[in-house]
N, C-alpha and C positions, 0 to 999 in steps of 0.2 A: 531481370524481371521488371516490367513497367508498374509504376506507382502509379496512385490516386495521382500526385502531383505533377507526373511525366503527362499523362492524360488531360488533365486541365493545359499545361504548356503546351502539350500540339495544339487544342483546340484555340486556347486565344492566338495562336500564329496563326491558325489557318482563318479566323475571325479578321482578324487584322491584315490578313491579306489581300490585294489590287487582283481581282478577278485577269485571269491572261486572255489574250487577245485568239483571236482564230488562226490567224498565221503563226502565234507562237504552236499553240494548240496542233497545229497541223504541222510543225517542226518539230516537234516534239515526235507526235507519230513516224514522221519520215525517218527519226534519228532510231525508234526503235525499231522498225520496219528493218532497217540498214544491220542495225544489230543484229536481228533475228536472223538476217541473210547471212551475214557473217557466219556467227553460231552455226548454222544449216551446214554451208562450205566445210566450216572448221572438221564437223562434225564430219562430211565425207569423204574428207582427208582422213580422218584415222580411219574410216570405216576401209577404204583402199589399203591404209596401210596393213592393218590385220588382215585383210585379205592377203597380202603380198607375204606377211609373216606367217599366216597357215600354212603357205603353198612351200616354204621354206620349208617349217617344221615336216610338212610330211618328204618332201624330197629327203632331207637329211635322214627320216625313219628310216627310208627308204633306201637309201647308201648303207646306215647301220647294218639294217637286217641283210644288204648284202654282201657286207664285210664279216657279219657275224658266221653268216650260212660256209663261207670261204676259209674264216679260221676252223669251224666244226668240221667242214671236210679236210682239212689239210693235219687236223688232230688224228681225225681217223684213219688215216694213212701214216700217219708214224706208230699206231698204236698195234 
């Protein structure tokens, strides 16, 4: 929880702070611009990978149920 006094200590730092320049200012943006991209990427990497792991999970359904339908017939033939 911020106090009264946490609130006064940001604002005299930011009081006392040297205004930044436009090139930093504009590296700043390119550093989070770079970020964001990153994050973006990151994020369409898992988006592929659960893609990749749906197509699993249903293949594997897919085997089960026709493993399951093979044992139910092969019951009903000994039964």
């Amino acid at each position: 929880m911020t106090t009264a006094d946490d609130i006064q200590q940001i604002q005299d730092s930011l009081r006392d702070s040297s205004p930044i320049s436009r090139e930093e200012f504009e590296s700043f943006i390119a550093e989070v611009e770079s970020f964001r991209d990153t994050i973006l990427d990151e994020f369409a990497k898992i988006r592929q990978d659960l893609e990749k792991l749906k197509y699993n999970v249903e293949l594997v359904e897919e085997i089960l149920k026709e493993k399951d339908m093979k044992l139910s017939s092969g019951q009903k033939r000994l039964s």
